[in-house]
N, C-alpha and C positions, 0 to 999 in steps of 0.2 A: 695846532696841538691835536695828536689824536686821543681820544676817549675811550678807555676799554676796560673792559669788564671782564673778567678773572672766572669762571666755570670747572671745579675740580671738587670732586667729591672729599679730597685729602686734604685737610686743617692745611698740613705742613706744606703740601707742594701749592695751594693756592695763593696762602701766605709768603712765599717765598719766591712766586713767579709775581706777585706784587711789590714786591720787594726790587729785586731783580729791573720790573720794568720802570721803578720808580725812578730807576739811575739813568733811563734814556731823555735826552731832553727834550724830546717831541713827543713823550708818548706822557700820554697821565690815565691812572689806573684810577674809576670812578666808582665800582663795585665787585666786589667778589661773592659768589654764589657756590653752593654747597651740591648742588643738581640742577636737571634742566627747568623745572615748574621754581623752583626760585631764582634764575635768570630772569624767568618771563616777569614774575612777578617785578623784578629788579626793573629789569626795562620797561615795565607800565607805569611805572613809578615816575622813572626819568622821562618818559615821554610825557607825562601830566605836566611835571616840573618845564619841561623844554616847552610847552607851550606855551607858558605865561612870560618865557624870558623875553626879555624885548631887543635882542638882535636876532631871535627866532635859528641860534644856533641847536644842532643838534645837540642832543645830550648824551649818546652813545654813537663812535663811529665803527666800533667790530667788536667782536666778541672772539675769546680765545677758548675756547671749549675743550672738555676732554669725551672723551667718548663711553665709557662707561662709567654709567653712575644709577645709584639709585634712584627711584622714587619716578623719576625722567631721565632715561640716557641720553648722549649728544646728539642723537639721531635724530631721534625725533623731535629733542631741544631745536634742532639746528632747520628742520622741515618748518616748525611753528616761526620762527623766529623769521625768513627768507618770507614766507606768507605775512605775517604780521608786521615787518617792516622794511618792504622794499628797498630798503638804499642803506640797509645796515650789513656790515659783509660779519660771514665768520668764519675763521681760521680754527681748524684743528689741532689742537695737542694731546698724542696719545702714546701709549707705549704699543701699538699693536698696527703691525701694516700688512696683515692675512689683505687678501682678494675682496674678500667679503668686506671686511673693515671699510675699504678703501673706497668700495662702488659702493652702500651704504650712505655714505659720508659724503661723496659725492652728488649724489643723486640727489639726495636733500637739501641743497646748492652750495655745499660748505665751497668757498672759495681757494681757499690753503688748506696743506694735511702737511703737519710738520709730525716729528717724532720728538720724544720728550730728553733726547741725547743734545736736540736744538741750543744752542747759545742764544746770549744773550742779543746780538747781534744780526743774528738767524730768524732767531723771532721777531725780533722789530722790523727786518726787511719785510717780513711778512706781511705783517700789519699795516704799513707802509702800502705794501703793492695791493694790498685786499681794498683797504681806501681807495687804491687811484683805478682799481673794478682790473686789476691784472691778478694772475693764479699763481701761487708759490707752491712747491713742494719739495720734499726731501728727498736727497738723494736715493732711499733707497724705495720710496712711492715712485717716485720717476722710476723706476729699474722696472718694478713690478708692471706700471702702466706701457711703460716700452715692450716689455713683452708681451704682454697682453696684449696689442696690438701687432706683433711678429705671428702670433699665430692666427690671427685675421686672415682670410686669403686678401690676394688681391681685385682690384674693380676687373672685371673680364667684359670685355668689348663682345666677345661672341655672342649668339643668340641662345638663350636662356631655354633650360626645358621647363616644361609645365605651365608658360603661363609665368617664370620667376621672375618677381622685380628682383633689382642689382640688390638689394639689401635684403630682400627675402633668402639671395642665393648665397649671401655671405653670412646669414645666421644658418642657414642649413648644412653652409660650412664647419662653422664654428659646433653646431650638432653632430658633425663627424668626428670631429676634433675631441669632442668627450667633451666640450664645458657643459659647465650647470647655467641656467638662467641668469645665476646674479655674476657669472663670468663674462658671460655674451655683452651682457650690460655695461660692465666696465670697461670690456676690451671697443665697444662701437660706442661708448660716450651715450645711453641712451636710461631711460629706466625701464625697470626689470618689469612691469606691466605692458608696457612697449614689448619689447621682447616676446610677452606672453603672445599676445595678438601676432607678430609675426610669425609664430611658429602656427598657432591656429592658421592660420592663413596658408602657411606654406604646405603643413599636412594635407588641408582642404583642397587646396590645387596640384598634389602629387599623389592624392588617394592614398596616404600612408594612415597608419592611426596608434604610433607611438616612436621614440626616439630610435629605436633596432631598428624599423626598419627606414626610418629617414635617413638614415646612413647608411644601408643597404643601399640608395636608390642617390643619396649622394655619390657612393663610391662607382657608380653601375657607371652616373654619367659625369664621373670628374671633376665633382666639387666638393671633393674630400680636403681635409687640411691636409 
C-alpha cells in the first residue's frame, strides 16, 4: 500500500484529489495539507507515530504537492521535505509548466511534475514510479525539457579555447543562446548555483566581465547556439 499525503492550498481540489485517490486500491491517502510548513508539520507527526509502530513501517511514502501556496510554497516544501526525509519521494501537481516552474521543482529533487489535467490513473502511475525512485512527467514537462535540451550545443571533441572545461563551454553556449541561469539549469539537469560558478568561472578564464560579451567571444570562436 502506498501512503500519501494530499498538499494544495484549495479545500476543494485537496479534498477531491483525496477522494479520487481513495478509489485506487494501492494507494491510501494518510493526510492532506493546506501549505508547505503544514505538510511538514504532517510528516513530523507521522514520522513520531511510525516509530513506535512495531513493523517499523513507514508512515508516509510521497507526497503529491502543489506548487503554489501560501505561508510555504511547493518549492521550498518540497527542498525541506528531500533533506528531512531521504527516502520520501515527491510528486508535483500544478497548473503551471513555465521554465521556471519546472527547474524550480526540479532542483529541489521533486521526483514527478504532473499537471493538474492529470487522471486519475496518471497520477497513481506516478506515485507508483516515485516509490520504486523512477521520474514521471507530463507530457507537456517532457516537451518543454526536450527542448530545453535541443538548444544545448552538443559535447565537441575539439580542443576547447581558454582553458574551457566541456561544460563550461556548453554553458557559455547556452549564454549565447540567450538563456537566463534558471534555463541553463533546467536544460543541463544541474542547479542554478552550479550554474552561477560556472559562468564565474568561464568569465574568469576568457577575461570577459559580463554576458554581451561572453557571446561576443562565444560567437568569435563557435560556440554560439
Amino acid at each position: 500500500m502506498i501512503r500519501v499525503v494530499v498538499v494544495d492550498d484549495q479545500q476543494l481540489m485537496r479534498e477531491g484529489l483525496a477522494a479520487l485517490l481513495g478509489l485506487v486500491e494501492d494507494v491510501e491517502v494518510v493526510g492532506t495539507a493546506g501549505d508547505g510548513r503544514q505538510a511538514l508539520t504532517l510528516l513530523a507527526a507521522n514520522a513520531a507515530d511510525g516509530a513506535e509502530s512495531a513493523d517499523g513501517a513507514r508512515p508516509v511514502d510521497v507526497v503529491l504537492m502543489d506548487l503554489r501556496m501560501p505561508v510555504m510554497d511547493g518549492v521550498e516544501a518540497t527542498g525541506r521535505i528531500v533533506s528531512e526525509y531521504p527516502g520520501l519521494a515527491v510528486v508535483v501537481l500544478t497548473t503551471y509548466t513555465d521554465d521556471e516552474s519546472i527547474a524550480r521543482a526540479l532542483r529541489a529533487g521533486a521526483r514527478g511534475y504532473l499537471t493538474k489535467d492529470a487522471g486519475r490513473a496518471e497520477i497513481a502511475a506516478a506515485l507508483r514510479s516515485a516509490v520504486a525512485g523512477q521520474s514521471t512527467f507530463d507530457a507537456k514537462v517532457s516537451d518543454r525539457l526536450v527542448a530545453a535540451m535541443d538548444r544545448a550545443p552538443r559535447p565537441m571533441a575539439r580542443q576547447l579555447p581558454g582553458g574551457l572545461t566541456a561544460r563550461e563551454a556548453e554553458v557559455l553556449g547556452l549564454i549565447a543562446g540567450g538563456l537566463s541561469n534558471a534555463e541553463i539549469a533546467a536544460a543541463l539537469f544541474i542547479g542554478e548555483a552550479t550554474v552561477k560558478t560556472h559562468i564565474n568561472n568561464v568569465f574568469a578564464k576568457i577575461g570577459v566581465r559580463n554576458r554581451v560579451e561572453a557571446t561576443h567571444y562565444a560567437d568569435r570562436h563557435g560556440l554560439g547556439s
